[in-house]
C-alpha positions in Angstrom: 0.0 0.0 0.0 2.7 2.3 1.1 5.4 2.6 -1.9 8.7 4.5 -1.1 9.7 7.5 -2.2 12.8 8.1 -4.2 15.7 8.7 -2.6 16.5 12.2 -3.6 19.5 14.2 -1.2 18.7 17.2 0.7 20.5 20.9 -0.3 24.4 20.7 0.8 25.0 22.0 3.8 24.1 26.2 3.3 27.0 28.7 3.5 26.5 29.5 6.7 29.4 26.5 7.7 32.2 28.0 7.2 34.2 25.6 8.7 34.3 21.6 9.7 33.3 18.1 8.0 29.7 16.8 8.2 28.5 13.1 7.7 25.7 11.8 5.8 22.7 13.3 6.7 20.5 11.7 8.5 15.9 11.9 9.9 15.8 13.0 13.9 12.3 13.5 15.5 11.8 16.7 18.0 10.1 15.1 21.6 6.9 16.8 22.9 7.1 19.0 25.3 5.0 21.7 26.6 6.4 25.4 26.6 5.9 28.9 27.2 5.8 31.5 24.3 5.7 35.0 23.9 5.2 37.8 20.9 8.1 39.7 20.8 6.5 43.5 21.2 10.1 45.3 21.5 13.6 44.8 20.3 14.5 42.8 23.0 18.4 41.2 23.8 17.9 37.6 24.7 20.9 35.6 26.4 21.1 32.1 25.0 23.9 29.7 25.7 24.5 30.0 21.9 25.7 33.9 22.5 23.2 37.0 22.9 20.2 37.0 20.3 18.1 40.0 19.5 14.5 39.9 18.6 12.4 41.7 16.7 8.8 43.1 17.2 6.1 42.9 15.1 5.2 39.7 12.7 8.9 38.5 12.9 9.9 36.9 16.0 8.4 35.0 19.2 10.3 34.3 22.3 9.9 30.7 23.8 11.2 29.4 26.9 12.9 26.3 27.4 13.4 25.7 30.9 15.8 28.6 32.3 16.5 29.9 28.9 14.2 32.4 26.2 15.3 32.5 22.9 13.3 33.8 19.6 12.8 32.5 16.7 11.2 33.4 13.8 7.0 33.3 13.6 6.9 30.8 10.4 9.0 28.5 12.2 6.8 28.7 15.7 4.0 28.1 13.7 5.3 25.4 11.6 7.0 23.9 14.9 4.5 24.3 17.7 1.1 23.9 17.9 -1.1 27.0 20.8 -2.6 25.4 22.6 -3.8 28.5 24.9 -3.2 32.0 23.9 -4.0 35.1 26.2 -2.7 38.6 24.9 0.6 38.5 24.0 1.1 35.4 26.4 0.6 31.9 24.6 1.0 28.3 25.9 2.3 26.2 23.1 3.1 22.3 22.5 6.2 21.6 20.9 5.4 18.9 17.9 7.1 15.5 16.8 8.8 16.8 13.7 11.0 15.2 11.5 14.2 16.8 10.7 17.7 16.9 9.2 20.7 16.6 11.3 24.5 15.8 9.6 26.8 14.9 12.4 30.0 16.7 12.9 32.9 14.8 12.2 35.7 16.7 12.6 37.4 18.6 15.9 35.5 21.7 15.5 33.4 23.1 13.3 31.9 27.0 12.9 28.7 28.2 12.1 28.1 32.0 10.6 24.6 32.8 12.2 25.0 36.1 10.4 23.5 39.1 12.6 23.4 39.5 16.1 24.0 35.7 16.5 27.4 35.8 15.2 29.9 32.5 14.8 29.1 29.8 16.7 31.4 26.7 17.1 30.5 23.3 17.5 33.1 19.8 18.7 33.0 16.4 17.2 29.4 14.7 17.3 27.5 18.0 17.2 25.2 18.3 14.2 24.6 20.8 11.5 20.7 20.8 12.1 18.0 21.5 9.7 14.4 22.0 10.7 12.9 23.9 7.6 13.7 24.7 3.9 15.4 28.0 5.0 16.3 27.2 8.5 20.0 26.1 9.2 21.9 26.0 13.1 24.5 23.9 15.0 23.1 21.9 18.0 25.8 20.9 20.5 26.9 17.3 21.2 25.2 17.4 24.8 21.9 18.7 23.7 21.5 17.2 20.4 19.8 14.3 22.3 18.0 16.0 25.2 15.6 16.5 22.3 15.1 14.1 19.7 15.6 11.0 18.6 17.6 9.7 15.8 15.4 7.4 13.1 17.9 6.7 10.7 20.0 7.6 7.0 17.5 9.7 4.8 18.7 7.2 1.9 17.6 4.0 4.0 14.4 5.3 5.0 13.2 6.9 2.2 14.6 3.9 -0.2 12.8 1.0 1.7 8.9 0.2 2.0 8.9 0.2 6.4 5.5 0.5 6.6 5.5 -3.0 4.7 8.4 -4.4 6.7 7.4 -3.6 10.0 4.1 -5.3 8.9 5.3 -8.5 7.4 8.1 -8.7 10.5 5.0 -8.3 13.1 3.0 -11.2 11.3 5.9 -13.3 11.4 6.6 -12.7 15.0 3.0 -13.1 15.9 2.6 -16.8 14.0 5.9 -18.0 15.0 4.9 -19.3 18.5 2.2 -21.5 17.1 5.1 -22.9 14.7 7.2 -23.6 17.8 4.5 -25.5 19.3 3.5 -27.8 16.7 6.9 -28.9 16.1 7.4 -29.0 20.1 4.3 -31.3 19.8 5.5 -33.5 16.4 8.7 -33.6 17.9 7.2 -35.4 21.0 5.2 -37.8 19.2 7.7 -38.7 16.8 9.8 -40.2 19.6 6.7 -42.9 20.2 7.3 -44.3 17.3 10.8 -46.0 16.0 10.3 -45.1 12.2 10.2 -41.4 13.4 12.6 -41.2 16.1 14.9 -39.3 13.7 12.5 -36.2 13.6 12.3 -36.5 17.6 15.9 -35.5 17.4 15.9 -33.2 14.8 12.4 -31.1 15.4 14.1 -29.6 18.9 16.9 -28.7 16.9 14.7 -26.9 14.5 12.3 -25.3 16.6 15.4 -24.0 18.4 16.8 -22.6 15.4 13.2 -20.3 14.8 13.2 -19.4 18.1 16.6 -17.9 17.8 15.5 -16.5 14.8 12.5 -15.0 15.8 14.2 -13.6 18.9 16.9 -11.4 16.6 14.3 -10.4 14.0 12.5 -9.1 17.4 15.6 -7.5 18.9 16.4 -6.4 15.3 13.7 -4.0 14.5 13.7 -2.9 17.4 17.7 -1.3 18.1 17.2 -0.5 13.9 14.0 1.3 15.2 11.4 -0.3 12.0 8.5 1.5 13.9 9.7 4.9 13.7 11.3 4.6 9.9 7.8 3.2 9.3 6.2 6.4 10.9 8.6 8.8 9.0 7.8 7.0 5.5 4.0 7.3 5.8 4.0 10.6 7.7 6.0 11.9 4.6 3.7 10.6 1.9 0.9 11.7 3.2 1.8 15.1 4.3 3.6 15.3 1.2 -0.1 14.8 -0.9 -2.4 17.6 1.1 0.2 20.0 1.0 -2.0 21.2 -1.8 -4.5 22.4 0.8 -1.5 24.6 2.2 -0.6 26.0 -1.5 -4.1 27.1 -1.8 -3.5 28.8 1.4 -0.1 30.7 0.0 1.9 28.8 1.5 5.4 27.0 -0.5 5.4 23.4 -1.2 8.4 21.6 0.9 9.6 18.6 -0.6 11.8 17.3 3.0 9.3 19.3 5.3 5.5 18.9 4.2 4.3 18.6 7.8 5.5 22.2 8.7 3.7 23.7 6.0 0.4 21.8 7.1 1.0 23.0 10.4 1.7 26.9 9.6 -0.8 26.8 7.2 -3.4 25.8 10.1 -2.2 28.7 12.4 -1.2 31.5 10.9 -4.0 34.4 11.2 -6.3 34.3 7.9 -6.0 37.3 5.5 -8.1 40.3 5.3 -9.5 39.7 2.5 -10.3 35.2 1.5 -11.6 36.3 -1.6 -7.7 37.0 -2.8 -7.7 33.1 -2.8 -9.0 32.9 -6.4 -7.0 32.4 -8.9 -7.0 29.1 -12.1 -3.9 27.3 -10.3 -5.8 27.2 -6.9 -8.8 25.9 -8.7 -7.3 23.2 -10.1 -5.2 22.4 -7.0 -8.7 22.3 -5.4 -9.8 19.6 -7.6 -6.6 17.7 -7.0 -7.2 17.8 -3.3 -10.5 16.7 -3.1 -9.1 13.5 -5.2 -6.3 12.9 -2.6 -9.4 12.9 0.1 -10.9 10.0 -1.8 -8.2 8.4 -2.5 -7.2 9.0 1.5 -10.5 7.8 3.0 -11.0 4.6 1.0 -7.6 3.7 2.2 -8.1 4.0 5.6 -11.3 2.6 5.6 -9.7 -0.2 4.2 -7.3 -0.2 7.1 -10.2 0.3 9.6 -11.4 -3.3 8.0 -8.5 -4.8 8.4 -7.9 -4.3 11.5 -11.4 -4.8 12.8 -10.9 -8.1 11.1 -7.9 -8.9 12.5 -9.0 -8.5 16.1 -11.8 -10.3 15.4 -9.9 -12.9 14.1 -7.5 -12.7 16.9 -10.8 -13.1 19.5 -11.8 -16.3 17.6 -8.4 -17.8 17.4 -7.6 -17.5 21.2 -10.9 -19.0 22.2 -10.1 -21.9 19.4 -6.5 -22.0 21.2 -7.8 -22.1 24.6 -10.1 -25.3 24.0 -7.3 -27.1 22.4 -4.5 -26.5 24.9 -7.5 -27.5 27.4 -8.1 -30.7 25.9 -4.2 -31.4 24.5 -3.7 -30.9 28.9 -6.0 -33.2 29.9 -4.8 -36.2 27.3 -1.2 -35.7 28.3 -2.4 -35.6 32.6 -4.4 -38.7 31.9 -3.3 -40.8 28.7 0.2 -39.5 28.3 3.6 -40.5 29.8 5.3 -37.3 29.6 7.3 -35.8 31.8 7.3 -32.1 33.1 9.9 -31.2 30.7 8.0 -32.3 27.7 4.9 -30.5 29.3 7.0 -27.5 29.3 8.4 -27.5 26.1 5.0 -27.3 25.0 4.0 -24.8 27.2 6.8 -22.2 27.2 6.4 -21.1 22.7 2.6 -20.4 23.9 3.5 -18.4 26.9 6.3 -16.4 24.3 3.0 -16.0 21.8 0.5 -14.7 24.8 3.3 -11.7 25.5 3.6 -10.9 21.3 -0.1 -11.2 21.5 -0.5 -8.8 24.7 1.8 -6.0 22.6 0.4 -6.3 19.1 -3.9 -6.5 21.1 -1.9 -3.1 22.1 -1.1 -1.7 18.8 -4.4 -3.0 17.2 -6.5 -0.9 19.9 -5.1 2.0 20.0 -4.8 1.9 16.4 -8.4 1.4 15.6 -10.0 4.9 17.6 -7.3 6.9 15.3 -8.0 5.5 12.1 -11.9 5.6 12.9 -11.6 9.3 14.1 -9.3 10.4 11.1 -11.6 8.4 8.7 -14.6 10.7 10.6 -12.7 13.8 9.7 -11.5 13.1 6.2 -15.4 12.3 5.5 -16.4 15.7 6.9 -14.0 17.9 5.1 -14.7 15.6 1.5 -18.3 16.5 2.2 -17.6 20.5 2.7 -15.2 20.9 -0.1 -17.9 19.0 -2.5 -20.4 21.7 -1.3 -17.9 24.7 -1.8 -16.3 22.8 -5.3 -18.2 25.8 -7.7 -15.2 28.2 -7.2 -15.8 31.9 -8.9 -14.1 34.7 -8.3 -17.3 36.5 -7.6 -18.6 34.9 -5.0 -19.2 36.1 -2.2 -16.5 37.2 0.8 -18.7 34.6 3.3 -18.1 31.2 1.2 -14.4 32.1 0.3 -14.7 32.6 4.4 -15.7 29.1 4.7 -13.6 27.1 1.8 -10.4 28.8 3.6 -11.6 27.6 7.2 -12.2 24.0 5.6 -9.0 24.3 4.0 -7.1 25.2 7.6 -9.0 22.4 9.3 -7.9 20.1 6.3 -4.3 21.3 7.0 -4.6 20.4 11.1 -6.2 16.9 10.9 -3.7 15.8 8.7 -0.6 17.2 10.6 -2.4 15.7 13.7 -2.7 12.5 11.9 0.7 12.8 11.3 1.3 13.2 14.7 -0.7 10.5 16.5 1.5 8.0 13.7 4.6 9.3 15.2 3.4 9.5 18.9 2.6 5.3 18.4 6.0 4.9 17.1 8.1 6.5 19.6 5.4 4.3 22.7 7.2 1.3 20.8 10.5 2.2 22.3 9.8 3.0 26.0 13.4 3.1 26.6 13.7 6.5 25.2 13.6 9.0 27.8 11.1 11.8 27.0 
C-alpha cells in the first residue's frame, strides 16, 4: 500500500558553515514537550547559551522558553514547529510537535557556524550536528543537547529507499505466528519419539524449533535497536503530508519537498487574510480539484485499514478461544493418557507463553490503532463532504463562502498534521526506553 519515495539528497549544507566536516545526513524526530511563548512586542536582547540573540517586534519573532532559557525565533518557524494550545494577549502556551528533521553529524574537531546578525559564529566539537528544521532554516546543536531533544530514526537514503511500513508489517505477522510454529513442532517432535520409524525427527524437530526461536528472537531485537517503527512512521507521515500539501498552497503557502508537515501546520495557524476572496486564482482551482481527489483516495484507504484491523481482532478473538479449547483438551490427554514428563509438558508450554506476551503488545497496537484510524476516517469524510459543497469556485462569489472554503481548507491542514502526529506518537510508545 505504502510505496517509497525516491531517494533524492537534501540541499548541501548552506553557506552559513564556514568551517568543519559533516557526515551523511540523516531523519531526527523533536520530543513533545509543553512550553511557554511570547510575541516579541520590542527589540529585546535575549541571552542564550548559543551567545546573545536579538528579537524583533512585530510579525517577525516570538520568544519561547525552554526551561531557564528564552530564545526567539522566527514566527513561520513557531508556527510550523509548535502547535497553541492556549493563547491570552501576547502570552501563549504552546506544545512543541514530533517533527522530523535533518541533522548531519560533525565529524571533525571543530566546526563554525556564521549565524549572520546579532548571532554571530558559533562553534560546534565532534558529534554536534549541523541541524536543519525547515527549507530555509539552518543552526549547529551541541553534542550534549543534540539528544536532550530528539531522537535519531535513521539515514535519509535507508528510510526513504525501503517500503517500512510493509516491513514492519510482514516482521510483526511473522513474529505473531511464529509461537504456534514452535509448538506444533514441540508437539511433532514429542510424538515422533513414540514411534521407531520417526525417532529421527524427535531428534531433529528440537533442533529446529530452536533454530526459529533464535530466529525469531533477533528479528524481534532487530527492528527494534534498527528502530522499524519509527522509519515506518517517518515513511507514511512523509507521503501523506507530502499529498495535502496542496491544501496549504491554496493557502499561499510553499510546497516543501523534505518538510511537508510544517507547512500543514503553519498553514493551520497562521491568522487568515483580510481579505479570503484573494484566494482565487485558475492554479488554486485546479489544485482544489486535485485535493478533493487525494481525500478519496485517503479515505478509502483507511477505511480499508479500519477493515482490516477490525478483522484482525476479530480474528485474533476467535483464534484465542479456538486456542484455549485445544490446549484444554491437549492438557488433559497428556495428565491422563500420556507418559510425559514435566519437561515435555513445558516445552509445550513455554512457545505459547512467548505468543501470549507478542499477543498482549500487538492486542496493544491494534487498539489504539483502531480509535485513530476511525476518528481520522470521521474527519477526512467531513471535510470531502464540505469541499464538494464549496467545489463551484468563482471569483465572484461572495466574501462569506471564500470565508468558509479557507476555514475548511485550515481544518484540512490540522487533521492531517495531527494524523501525522498521532502516527509518530505510536512509534516513539514502541520504544519506552527513550527517555522523554
Amino acid at each position: 500500500m505504502q510505496q517509497p519515495a525516491r531517494y533524492e539528497a537534501p540541499p548541501p549544507p548552506q553557506k552559513g558553515l564556514i568551517r568543519g566536516d559533516v557526515a551523511q545526513p540523516m531523519y531526527v524526530l523533536t520530543r513533545p514537550d509543553i512550553r511557554n511563548a511570547e510575541r516579541v512586542l520590542k527589540e529585546t536582547v535575549f541571552r542564550t547559551s548559543s551567545g546573545d540573540v536579538i528579537g524583533r517586534p512585530g510579525e517577525r519573532d516570538i520568544a519561547v522558553t525552554q526551561g531557564d532559557e528564552t530564545y526567539p525565533i522566527p514566527r513561520r518557524v513557531f508556527y510550523g514547529t509548535y502547535e497553541v494550545i492556549n493563547e491570552h494577549g501576547a502570552q501563549m502556551i504552546a506544545r512543541r510537535l514530533v517533527h522530523v528533521r535533518i541533522a548531519r553529524e560533525v565529524t571533525s574537531a571543530d566546526a563554525e557556524f556564521n549565524y549572520g546578525g546579532a548571532s554571530g559564529i558559533v562553534s560546534v566539537d565532534r558529534g554536534g550536528w549541523l541541524y536543519q528544521s525547515d527549507d530555509d532554516d539552518e543552526g549547529m546543536v551541541s553534542r550534549d543537547r543534540k539528544r536532550v531533544g530528539h531522537v535519531e530514526v535513521g539515514p535519509i537514503k535507508e528510510v526513504d529507499n525501503a517500503p517500512w511500513p510493509t516491513r514492519f508489517r510482514l516482521a510483526n505477522a511473522f513474529l505473531t505466528f511464529l509461537p504456534p510454529v514452535l509448538t506444533a513442532l514441540a508437539l511433532l517432535s514429542l510424538e515422533a519419539s513414540h514411534s521407531p520409524s520417526t525417532e529421527w525427527f524427535a531428534r531433529t524437530g528440537p533442533a529446529i524449533e530452536t533454530a526459529l526461536l533464535l530466529l525469531g528472537l533477533g528479528v524481534a531485537v532487530w527492528i527494534r535497536s534498527q528502530r522499524w517503527a519509527l522509519k515506518a512512521a517517518v515513511s507514511a507521515g512523509m507521503k501523506v503530508s507530502q499529498q495535502f500539501q496542496v491544501a496549504a498552497e491554496i493557502l499561499g503557502e510553499g510546497a516543501s519537498q523534505r518538510f511537508p508537515q510544517m507547512t500543514l501546520w503553519r498553514a493551520a495557524q497562521m491568522p487568515p487574510r483580510p481579505d479570503p476572496a484573494t484566494l482565487y486564482s485558475a492554479q488554486n482551482v485546479e489544485r482544489f480539484t486535485q485535493l478533493r481527489k487525494h481525500l478519496g483516495e485517503t479515505q478509502d484507504e483507511i477505511n480499508q485499514g479500519i477493515e482490516r484491523n477490525d478483522w484482525i481482532e476479530r480474528a485474533g478473538e476467535g483464534a484465542e478461544l479456538l486456542a484455549v479449547t485445544m490446549a484444554v483438551g491437549f492438557n488433559l490427554y497428556l495428565l491422563f493418557w500420556s507418559e510425559s514428563t514435566v519437561i515435555e509438558l513445558a516445552s509445550l508450554w513455554l512457545p505459547s507463553l512467548i505468543g501470549a506476551f507478542h499477543a498482549l503488545r500487538s492486542h496493544r497496537r491494534t487498539a489504539e490503532r483502531i480509535p485513530l484510524l476511525t476518528d481520522f476516517a470521521k474527519q477526512l469524510k467531513y471535510v470531502k463532504t464540505r469541499l464538494q459543497a464549496l467545489h463551484d469556485w468563482r471569483p465572484d462569489e461572495s466574501p462569506e463562502m471564500s470565508a468558509e472554503r479557507e476555514s475548511v481548507l485550515r481544518f484540512t491542514c490540522k487533521i492531517i498534521g495531527q494524523y501525522c502526529q498521532a502516527e509518530l506518537q505510536q512509534a516513539m510508545n514502541q520504544h519506552p526506553d527513550l527517555p522523554f
